[in-house]
LUMDRENKE-806087 format. One line per 4 residues: number of its first residue (from 1); for each residue x, y, z of N, C-alpha, C, O, CB. Coordinates in Angstrom, 2 decimals. Glycine has a CB too. Example, Ala and Ser with C-alpha at 12.3 -4.5 7.8 and 13.67 -1.06 7.14 Angstrom:
! residues 2
1 = 13.19/-5.69/7.80/12.30/-4.50/7.80/13.20/-3.30/7.80/14.24/-3.32/8.46/11.31/-4.47/9.05; 12.85/-2.25/7.08/13.67/-1.06/7.14/12.90/0.03/7.87/13.41/1.14/8.04/14.08/-0.60/5.72
! end
This chain:
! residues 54
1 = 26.91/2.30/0.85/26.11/1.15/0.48/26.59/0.53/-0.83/26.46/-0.68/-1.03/24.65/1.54/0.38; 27.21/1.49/-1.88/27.25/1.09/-2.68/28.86/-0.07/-2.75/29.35/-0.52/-3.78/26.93/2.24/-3.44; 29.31/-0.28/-1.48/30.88/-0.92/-1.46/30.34/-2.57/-0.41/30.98/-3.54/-0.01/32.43/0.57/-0.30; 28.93/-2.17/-0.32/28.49/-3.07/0.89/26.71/-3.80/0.94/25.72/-3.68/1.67/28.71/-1.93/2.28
5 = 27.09/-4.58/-0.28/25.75/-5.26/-1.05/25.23/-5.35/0.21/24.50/-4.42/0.55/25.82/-6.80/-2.05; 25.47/-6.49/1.21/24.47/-6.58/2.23/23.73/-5.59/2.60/22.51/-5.61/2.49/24.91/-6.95/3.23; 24.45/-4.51/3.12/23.87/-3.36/3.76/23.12/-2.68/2.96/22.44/-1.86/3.57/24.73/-2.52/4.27; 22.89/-2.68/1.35/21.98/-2.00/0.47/20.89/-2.66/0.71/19.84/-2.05/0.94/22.31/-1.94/-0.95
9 = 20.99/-4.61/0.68/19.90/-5.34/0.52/19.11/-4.93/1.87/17.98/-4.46/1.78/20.23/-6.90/0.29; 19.75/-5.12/3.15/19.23/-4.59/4.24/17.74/-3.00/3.84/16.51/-2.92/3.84/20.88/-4.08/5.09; 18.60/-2.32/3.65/18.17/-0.94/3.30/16.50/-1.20/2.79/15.49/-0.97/3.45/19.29/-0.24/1.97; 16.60/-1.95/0.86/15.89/-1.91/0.34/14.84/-2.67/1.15/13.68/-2.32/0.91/16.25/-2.12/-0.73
13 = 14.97/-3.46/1.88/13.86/-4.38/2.71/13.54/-3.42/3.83/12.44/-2.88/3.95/14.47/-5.98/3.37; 14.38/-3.28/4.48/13.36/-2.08/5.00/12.37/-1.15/4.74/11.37/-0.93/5.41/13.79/-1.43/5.30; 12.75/-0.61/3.65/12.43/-0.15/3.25/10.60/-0.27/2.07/9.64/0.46/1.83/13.57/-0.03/3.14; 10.98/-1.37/1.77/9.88/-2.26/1.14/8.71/-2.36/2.48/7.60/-1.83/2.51/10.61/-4.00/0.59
17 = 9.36/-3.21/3.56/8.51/-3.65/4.68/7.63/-1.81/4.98/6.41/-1.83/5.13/9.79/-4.48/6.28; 8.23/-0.65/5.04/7.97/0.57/5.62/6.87/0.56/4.69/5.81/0.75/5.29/9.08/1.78/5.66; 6.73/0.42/3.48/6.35/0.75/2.36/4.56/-0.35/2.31/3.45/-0.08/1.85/7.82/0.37/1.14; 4.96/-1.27/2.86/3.63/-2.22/3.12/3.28/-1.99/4.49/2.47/-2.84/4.84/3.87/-3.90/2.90
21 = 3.52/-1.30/5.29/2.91/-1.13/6.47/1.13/-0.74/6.56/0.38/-0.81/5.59/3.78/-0.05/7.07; 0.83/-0.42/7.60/-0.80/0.18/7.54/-0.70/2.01/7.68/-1.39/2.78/8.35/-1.91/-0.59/9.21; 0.20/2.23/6.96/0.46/3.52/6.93/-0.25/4.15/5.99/-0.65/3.16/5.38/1.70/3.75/6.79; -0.80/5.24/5.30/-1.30/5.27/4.41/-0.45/6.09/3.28/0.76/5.94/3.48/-2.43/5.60/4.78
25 = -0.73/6.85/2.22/0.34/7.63/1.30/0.78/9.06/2.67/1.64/9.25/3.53/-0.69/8.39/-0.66; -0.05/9.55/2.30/-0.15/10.82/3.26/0.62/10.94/4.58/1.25/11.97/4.79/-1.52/10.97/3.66; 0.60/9.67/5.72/1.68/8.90/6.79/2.76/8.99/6.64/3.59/9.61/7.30/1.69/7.65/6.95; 2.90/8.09/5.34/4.32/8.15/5.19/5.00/9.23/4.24/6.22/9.32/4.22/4.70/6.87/4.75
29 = 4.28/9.96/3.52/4.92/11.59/3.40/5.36/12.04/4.43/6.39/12.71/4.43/4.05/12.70/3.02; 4.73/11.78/5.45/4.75/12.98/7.16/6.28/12.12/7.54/7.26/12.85/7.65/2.81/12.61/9.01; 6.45/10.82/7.70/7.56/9.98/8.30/8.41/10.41/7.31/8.58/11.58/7.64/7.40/8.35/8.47; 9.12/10.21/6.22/9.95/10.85/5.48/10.20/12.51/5.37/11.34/12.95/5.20/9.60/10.38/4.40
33 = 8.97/13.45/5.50/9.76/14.86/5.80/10.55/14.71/6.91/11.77/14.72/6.97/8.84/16.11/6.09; 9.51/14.53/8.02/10.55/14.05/9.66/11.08/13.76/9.32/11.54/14.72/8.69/10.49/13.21/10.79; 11.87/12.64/9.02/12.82/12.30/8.62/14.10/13.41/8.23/15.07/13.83/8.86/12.34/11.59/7.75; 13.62/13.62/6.99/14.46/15.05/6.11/14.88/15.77/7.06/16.04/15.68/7.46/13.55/16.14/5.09
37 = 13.93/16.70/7.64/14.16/17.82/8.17/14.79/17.24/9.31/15.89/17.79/9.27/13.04/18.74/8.34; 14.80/16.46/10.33/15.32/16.15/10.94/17.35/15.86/10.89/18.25/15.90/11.73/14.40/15.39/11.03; 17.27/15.60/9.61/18.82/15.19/9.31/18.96/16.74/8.28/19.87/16.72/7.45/19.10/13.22/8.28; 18.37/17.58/8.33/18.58/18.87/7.42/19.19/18.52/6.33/20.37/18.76/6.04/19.38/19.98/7.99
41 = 18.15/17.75/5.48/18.77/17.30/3.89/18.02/18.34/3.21/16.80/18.47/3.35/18.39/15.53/3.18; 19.12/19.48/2.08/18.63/20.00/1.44/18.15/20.28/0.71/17.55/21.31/0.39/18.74/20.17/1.41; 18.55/18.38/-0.16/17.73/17.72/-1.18/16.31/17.00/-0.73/15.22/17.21/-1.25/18.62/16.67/-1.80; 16.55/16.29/0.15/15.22/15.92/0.40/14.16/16.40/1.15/13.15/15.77/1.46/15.28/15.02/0.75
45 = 14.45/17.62/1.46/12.68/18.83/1.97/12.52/19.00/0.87/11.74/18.12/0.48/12.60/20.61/2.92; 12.85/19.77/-0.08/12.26/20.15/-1.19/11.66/19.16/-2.18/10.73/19.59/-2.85/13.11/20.85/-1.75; 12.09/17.75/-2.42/12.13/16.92/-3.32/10.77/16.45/-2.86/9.78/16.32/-3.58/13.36/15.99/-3.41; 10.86/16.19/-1.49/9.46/15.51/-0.80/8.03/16.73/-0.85/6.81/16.64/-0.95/9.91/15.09/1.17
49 = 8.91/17.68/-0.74/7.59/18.58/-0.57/6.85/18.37/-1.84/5.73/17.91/-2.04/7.88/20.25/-0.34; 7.95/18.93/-2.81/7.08/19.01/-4.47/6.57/17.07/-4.57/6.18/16.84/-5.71/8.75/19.66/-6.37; 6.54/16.26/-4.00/6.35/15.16/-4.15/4.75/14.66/-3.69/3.89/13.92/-4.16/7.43/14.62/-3.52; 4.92/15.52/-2.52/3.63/15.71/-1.12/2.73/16.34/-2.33/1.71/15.70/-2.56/4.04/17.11/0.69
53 = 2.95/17.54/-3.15/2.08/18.42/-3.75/1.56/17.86/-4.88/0.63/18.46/-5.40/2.64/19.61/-4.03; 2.05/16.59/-5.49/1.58/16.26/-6.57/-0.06/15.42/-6.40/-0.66/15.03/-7.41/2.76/15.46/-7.18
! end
């Protein structure tokens, strides 16, 4: 992303739009672990969990 402005701007709007949905905090904790664990990021289970716990 970082060689391919469009595709970052893409990203961040998505990302924004995910972010205003009718999802609530708690929702979209659950959609981002899925997420994680799904792609077995070893940074992001843990990062999200302690994130979930705060």
């Amino acid at each position: 992303m970082a060689e391919a402005p469009g595709l970052l701007e893409g990203y961040q709007r998505l990302h924004q739009l995910f972010l205003d949905s009718s999802f609530d905090d708690e929702e979209v904790t659950v959609v981002w672990q899925t997420i994680n664990v799904e792609h077995a990021c070893h940074y992001c289970v843990p990062a999200h969990t302690g994130i979930a716990k705060v």
